[in-house]
C-alpha positions as CSV (number, residue, x, y, z in Angstrom):
1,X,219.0,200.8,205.4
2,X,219.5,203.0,208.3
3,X,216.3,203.7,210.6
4,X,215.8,207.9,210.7
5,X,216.2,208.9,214.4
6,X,212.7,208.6,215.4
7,X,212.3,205.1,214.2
8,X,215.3,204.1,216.1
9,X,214.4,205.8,219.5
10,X,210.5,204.7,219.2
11,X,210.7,201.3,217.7
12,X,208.2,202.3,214.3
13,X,207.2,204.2,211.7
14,X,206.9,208.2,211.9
15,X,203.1,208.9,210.9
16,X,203.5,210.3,207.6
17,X,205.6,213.0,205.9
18,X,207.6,215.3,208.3
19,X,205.4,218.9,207.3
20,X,206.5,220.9,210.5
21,X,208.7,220.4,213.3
22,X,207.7,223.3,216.2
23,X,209.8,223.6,219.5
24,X,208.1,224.2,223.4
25,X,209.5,224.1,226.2
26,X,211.5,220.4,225.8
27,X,209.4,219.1,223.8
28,X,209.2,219.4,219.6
29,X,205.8,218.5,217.6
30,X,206.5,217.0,214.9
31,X,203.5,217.9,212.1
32,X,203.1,215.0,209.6
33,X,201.1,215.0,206.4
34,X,198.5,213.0,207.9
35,X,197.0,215.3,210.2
36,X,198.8,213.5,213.2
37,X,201.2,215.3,215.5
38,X,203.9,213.5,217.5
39,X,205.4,215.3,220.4
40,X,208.8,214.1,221.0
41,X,211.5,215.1,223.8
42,X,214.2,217.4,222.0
43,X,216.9,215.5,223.4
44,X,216.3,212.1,222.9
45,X,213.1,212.3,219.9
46,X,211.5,209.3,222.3
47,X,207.8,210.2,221.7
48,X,205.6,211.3,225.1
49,X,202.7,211.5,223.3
50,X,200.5,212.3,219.7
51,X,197.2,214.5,218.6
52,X,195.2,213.0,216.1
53,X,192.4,213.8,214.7
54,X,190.3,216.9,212.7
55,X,192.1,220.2,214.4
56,X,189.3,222.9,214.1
57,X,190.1,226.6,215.3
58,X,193.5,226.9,214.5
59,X,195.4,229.8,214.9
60,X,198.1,230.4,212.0
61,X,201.5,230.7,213.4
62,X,203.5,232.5,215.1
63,X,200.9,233.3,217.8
């Protein structure tokens, strides 16, 4: 079984089911099912960082 792109540049799982993938600047967030959000670099997919948690406020896209 081949590893999907993020599980071979991150060394795991992705949190959930891909729901959303959103581009910034270099980065893209990757929206899973769960509720978590993985930000990843664009160019590589190595993850700089996550949001997790309830999201309250949200404003529906675009802005």
């Amino acid at each position: 079984m081949t590893p999907t792109i993020f599980e071979a540049e991150n060394f795991r799982p992705f949190a959930g089911l891909l729901e959303d993938m959103v581009p910034a600047n270099d980065n893209l967030y990757l929206v899973a099912n769960t509720g978590k959000v993985e930000i990843v670099d664009a160019g590589t997919f190595k993850s700089v960082g996550a949001i997790s948690g309830v999201l309250t406020n949200l404003v529906p896209w675009p802005w």
